[in-house]
N, C-alpha and C positions, 0 to 999 in steps of 0.2 A: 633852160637849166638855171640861170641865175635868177629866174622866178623861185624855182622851188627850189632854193639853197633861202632868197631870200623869206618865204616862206615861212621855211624850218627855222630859220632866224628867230623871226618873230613868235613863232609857237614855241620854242624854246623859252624865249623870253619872259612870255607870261606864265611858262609853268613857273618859272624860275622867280618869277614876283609872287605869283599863289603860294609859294613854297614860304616867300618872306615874309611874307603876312601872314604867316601862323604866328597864334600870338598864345602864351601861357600867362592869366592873369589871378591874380587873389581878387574873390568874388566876394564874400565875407567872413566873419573870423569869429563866429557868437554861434557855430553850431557846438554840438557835445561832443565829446570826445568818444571814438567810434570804431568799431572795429570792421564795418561793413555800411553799405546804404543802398536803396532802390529807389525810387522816384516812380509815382503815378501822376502824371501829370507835374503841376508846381509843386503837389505834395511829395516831402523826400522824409522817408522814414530808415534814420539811422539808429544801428543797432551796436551795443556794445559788448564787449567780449563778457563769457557767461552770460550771456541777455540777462547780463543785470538791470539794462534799463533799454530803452528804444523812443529815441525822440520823433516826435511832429513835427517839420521845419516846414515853412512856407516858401519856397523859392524864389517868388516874385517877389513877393516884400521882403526876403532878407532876413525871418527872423521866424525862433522856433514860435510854437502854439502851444505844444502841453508834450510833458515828457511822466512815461510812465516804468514807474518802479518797479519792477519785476522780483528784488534781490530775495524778499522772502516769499515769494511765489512758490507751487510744484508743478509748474508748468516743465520745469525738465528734471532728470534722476541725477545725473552724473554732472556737473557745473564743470570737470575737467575736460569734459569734452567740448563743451559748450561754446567753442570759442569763435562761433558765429562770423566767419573769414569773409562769407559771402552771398548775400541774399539777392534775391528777384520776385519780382510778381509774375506770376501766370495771368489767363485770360480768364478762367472762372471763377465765379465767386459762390458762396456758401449757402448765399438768399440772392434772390435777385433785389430783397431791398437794401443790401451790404453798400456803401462808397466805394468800396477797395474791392479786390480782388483776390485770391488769398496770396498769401508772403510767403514765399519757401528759403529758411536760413539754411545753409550747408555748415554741419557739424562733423566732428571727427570721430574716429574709430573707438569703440568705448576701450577696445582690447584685441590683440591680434588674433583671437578666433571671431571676429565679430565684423563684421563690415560698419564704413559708415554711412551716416543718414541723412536725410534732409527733412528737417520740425518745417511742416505745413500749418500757417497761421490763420487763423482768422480773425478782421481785425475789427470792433465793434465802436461805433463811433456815439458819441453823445454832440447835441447840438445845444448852442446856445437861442435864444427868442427870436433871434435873427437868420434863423437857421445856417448857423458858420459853424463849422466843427471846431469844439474847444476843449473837446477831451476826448481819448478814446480806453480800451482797455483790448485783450488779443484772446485765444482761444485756444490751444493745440486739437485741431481736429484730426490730423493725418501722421503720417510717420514712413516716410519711406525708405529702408531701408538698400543698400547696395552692396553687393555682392562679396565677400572675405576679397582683399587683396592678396593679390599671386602675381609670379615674374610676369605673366603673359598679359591679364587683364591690366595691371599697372595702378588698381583704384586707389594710390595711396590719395590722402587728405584732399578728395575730391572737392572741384568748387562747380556750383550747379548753375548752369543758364538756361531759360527758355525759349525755344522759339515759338513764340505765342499763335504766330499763321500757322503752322504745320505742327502745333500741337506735341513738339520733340523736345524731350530734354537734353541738355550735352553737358557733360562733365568734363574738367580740364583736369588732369592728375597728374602721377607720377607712381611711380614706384621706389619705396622707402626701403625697400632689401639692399643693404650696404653692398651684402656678397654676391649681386647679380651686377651683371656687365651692363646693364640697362637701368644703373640706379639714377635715380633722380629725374633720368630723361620723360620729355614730357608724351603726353597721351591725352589725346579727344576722343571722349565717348560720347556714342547717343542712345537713346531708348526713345519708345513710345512713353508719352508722359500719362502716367497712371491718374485713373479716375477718382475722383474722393467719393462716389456713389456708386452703391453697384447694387441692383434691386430695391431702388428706394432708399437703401442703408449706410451710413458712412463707412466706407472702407479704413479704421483707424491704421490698419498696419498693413503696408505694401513689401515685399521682400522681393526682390528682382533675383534673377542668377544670371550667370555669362551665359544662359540660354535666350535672357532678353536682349542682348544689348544687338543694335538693329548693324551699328561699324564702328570700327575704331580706326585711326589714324596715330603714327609713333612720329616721334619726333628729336631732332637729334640737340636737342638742347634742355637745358637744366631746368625744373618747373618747380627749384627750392625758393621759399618766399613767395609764392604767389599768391597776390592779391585779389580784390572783388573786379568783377566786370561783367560784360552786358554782351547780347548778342542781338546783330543787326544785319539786316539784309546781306544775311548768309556768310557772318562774318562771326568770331567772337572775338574781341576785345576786351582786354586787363592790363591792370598796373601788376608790377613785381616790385621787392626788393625793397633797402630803405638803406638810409646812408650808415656807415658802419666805420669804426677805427681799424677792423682788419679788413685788409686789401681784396681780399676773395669773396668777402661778403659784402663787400659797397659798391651797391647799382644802385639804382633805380629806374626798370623799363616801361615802356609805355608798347605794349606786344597786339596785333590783331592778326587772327589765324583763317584762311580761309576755308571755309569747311566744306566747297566740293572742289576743291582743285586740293585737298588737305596741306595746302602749305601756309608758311608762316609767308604772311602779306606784308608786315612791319615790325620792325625791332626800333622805338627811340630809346636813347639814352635821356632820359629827365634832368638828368643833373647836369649834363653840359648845354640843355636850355634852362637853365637856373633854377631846376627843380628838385631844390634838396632837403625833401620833407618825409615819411614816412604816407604814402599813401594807403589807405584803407578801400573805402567805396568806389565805386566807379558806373557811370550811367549816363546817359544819352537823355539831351533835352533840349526842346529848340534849334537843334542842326549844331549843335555843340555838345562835346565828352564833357563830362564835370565829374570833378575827383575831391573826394574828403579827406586829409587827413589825421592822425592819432589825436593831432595840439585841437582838433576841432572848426579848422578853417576847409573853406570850399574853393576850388581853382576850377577858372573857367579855359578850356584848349579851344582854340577857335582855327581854323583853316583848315584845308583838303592836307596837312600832312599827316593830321591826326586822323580825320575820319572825310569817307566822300560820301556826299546827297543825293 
């Protein structure tokens, strides 16, 4: 018996050191100011609110590549919608001779007879003599639409993640109806992720209904202010919130939801580990979360509290 008390001792111990070595760190401070971000590899491509602009960042070295101006583009109709909360890459891409993969941003509802949608990119790259990418420009080839929001389905200002192995999209939402009992609380949806090809042809416009969605899962907490994140070995992961002078409104969490046991797997609080920034982007890289801020800086989470391997 005093084996395995001493044991538990010890296994206690070390969770309880893995737990201390989580470490939240400024990574660098020279990205763009951003309202979302996705990472292919070291390449992290942040997008800013109205895709007025979407920079090139190199991860490894620390520093952007080429940032492309979008503001007087017609790449989109409604710039109020536009507000690009939260983007991903899928696994296919447009040519097989493309770098990237296509970029899916989650935008808002134009109007409430209208669902919102998610601008499918494609992204085209120019090389320099050395063959290193030092410019690129984007494409809107797709447009997928999602279903009117209703008390029941909940799609309010859905944010879209992929699961690139199983080919599913999830959306993390809410429901924006003031005078429903279920307002704000949050909602995981899935679909089959729509093909950008069908008979050889691009599919530009996809419209889903609640006859697609494959499940959903409700959840007994608030899903106002949520930000961008990623989804990982069957997990989704997001930042919320941003510090505030009013009391109700100042968090900031660091949330991963498990998606077949549908519960919430973690809730941190950012700010009482000294994280009191407005976070934007969020994404998975090298066995580390990395999170962008509004000011333009990148923060590296390091340890099994944030995420396991």
């Amino acid at each position: 018996m005093k084996r395995i008390w001493a044991f538990l001792f010890v296994l206690s111990f070390i969770v309880s050191m893995k737990a201390q070595n989580a470490t939240l760190e400024l990574y660098a401070d020279n990205a763009m100011s951003n309202q979302s971000a996705a990472n292919y590899g070291k390449f992290l491509f942040l997008v800013a609110d109205k895709l007025d602009k979407i920079m090139l960042y190199d991860l490894e070295k620390k520093e952007p590549i080429y940032t492309l101006d979008l503001s007087r583009s017609n790449i989109i109709e409604n710039s109020s919608t536009s507000h690009c909360n939260q983007c991903c890459f899928g696994k296919a891409k447009f040519s097989k001779k493309d770098d990237f993969p296509l970029l899916y941003i989650s935008q808002r509802s134009p109007r409430k007879t209208e669902g919102a949608y998610l601008d499918v990119l494609r992204i085209i790259t120019y090389k320099s003599d050395k063959k290193k990418i030092d410019s690129f420009n984007v494409q809107r080839v797709q447009r997928i639409h999602f279903p009117v929001m209703t008390d029941t389905n909940c799609l309010g200002n859905p944010n879209a993640v992929i699961d690139v192995k199983r080919k599913k999209l999830y959306t993390y939402s809410r429901n924006n109806n003031s005078k429903a009992g279920n307002f704000l609380k949050a909602v995981v949806s899935s679909y089959k992720l729509p093909s950008l090809f069908t008979k050889g042809k691009v599919l530009e416009n996809v419209f889903l209904t609640d006859a697609d969605l494959l499940n959903q899962s409700y959840y007994d907490f608030s899903l106002l202010n949520a930000q961008g994140g990623f989804c990982r070995k069957g997990v989704i992961y997001f930042v919320q919130g941003y510090p505030s002078d009013e009391p109700e409104l100042n968090y900031v969490y660091f949330r991963g939801i498990d998606l077949k046991k549908a519960s919430e797997r973690m809730k941190i609080d950012l700010q009482k580990e000294g994280f009191c920034y407005e976070p934007e982007g969020c994404w998975y890289w090298k066995g580390h979360v990395w999170v962008s801020t509004a000011a333009g800086c990148i923060y590296k989470f390091s340890g099994e509290k944030y995420i396991k391997n």
